[in-house]
C-alpha positions as CSV (number, residue, x, y, z in Angstrom):
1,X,133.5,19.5,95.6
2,X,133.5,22.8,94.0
3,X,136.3,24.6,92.5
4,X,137.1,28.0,90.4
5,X,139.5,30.1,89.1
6,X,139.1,33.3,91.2
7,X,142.4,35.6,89.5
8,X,144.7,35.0,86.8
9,X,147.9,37.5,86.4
10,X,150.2,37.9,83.3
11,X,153.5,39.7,83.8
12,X,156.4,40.9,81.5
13,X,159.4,42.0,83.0
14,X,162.6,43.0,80.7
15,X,166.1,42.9,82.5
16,X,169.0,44.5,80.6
17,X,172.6,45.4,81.4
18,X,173.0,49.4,82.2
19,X,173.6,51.5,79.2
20,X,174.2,48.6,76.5
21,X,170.9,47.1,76.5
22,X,169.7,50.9,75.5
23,X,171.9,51.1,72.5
24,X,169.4,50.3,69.3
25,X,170.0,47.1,67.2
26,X,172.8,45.8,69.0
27,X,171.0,46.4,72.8
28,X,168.9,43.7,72.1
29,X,171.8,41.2,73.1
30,X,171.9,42.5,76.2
31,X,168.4,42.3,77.4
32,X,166.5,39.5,78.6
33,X,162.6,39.5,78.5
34,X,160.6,37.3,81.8
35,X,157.3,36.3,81.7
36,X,155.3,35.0,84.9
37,X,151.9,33.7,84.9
38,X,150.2,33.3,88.4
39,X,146.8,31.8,89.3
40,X,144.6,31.8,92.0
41,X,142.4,29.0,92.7
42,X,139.0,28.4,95.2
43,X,138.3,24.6,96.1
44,X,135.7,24.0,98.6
45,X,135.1,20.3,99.7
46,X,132.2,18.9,101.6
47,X,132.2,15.8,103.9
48,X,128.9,14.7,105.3
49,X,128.9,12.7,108.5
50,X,125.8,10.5,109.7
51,X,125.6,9.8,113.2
52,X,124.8,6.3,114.3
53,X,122.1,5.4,117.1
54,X,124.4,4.7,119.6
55,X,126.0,8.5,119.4
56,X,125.2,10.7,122.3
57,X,123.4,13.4,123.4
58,X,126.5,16.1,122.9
59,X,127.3,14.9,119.5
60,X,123.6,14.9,118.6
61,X,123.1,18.6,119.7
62,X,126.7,19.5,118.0
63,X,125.3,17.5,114.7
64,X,122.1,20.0,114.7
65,X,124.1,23.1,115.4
66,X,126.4,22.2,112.1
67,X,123.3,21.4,110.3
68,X,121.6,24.4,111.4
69,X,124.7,26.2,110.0
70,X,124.7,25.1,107.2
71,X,121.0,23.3,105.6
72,X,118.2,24.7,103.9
73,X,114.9,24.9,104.9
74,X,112.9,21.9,104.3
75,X,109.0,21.1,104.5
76,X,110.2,17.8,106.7
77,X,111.7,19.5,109.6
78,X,108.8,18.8,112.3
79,X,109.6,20.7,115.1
80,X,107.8,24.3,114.3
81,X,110.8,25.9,116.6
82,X,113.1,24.6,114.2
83,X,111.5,24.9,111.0
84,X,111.5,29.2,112.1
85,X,115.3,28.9,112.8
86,X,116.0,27.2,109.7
87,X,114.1,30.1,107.8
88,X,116.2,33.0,110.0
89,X,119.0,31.3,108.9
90,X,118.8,31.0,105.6
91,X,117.4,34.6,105.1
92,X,120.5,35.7,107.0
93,X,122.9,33.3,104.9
94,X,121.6,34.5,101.9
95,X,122.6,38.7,102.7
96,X,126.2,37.8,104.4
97,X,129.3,38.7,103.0
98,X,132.7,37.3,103.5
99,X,135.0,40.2,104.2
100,X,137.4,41.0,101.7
101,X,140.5,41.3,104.3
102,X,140.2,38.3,106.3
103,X,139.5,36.2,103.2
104,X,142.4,37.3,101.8
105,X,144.4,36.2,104.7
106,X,142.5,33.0,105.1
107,X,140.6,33.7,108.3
108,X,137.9,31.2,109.4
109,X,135.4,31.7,112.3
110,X,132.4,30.6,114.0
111,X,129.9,33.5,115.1
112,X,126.8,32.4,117.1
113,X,124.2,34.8,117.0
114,X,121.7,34.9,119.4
115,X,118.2,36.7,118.1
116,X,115.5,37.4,120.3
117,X,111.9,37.7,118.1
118,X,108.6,38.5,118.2
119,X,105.7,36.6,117.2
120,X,105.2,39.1,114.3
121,X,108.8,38.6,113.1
122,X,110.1,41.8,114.6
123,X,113.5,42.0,116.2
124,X,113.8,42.7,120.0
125,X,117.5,41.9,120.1
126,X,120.5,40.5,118.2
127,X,123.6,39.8,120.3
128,X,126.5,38.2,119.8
129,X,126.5,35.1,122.1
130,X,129.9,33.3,121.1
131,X,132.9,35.4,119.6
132,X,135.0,33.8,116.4
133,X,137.5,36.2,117.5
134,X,137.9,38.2,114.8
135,X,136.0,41.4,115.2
136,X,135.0,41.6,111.2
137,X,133.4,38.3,110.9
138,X,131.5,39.3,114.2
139,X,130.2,42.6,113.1
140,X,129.1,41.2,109.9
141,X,127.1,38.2,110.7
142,X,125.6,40.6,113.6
143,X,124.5,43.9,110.6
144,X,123.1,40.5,108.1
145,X,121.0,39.5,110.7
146,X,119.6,43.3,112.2
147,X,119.7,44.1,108.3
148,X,117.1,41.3,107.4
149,X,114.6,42.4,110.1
150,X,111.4,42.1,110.3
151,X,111.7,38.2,109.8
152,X,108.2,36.3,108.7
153,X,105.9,36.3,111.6
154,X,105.7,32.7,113.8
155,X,104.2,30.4,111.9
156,X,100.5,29.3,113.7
157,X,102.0,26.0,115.2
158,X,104.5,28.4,116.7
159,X,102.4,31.5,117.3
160,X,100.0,29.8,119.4
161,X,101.9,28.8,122.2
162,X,104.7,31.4,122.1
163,X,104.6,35.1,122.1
164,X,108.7,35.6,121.2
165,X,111.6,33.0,121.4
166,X,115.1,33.4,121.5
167,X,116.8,31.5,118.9
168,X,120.3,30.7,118.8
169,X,121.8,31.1,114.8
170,X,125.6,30.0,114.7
171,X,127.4,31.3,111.6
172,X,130.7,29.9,110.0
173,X,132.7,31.7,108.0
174,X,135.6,29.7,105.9
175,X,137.7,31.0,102.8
């Protein structure tokens, strides 16, 4: 769990009857000074989940999409295919930005991108292949990843039998 203080706000406010409270020495009987503090607090929890043997196929592939969402490239992923993605996502995690408006009103959504590149790490396509609905989230996960081309080329486990792939990147945004 992680948590932060993101705005702290001191305020005065003085109240006074019309015309009385203005009248020096005595005016200050009439007056009544208010102070209000507020605070503004982040708290994000994480709650891992391990799949037992006997789950199936659907919660398996769901499992890898949230992991692809969210985990950092490691040297013990063994699929080549997957080892790339994991390395597209995380360049594109590390450029996006939340925007300001939506988490401000506490919007969440889940953008899949859908990325279609070259063995040299060049960008044919980006697309938008599932919607979170909200047009902002969209638009931003879509300029981080066109913003981070070119992407490293395949590597050569990948690069000798495919030319391009199309990779699937989702993206969740949560305040």
């Amino acid at each position: 769990m992680v948590a932060g203080l993101l705005q702290s706000e001191d305020a005065k406010a003085l109240s006074q009857l019309p015309a009385l409270g203005s009248i020096p020495v005595v005016g200050r009987l009439f007056r009544s000074p208010e102070f209000q503090t507020k605070e503004s607090e982040l708290i994000i929890a994480v709650t891992p989940e391990l799949l037992t043997e006997a789950a199936d196929a659907a919660d398996r592939s769901l499992a890898l999409e949230h992991a692809l969402a969210s985990a950092e490239v490691t040297g013990s992923v063994e699929d080549p295919k997957l080892r790339y993605a994991l390395q597209v996502q995380e360049r594109i995690g590390k450029t996006m930005r939340y925007p300001q408006r939506e988490r401000e009103l506490g919007m969440e959504g889940r953008v899949k991108l859908r990325l279609h590149l070259y063995a040299d790490g060049s960008l044919g396509r980006a697309i938008i292949a599932q919607s979170s609905g909200i047009e902002a989230l969209d638009l931003e996960a879509l300029k981080a990843a066109e913003t981070q081309a070119p992407y490293p080329p395949f590597p050569s486990d990948l690069a000798q039998s495919q030319q391009d792939v199309w990779l699937d990147v989702p993206v969740i945004f949560r305040p």
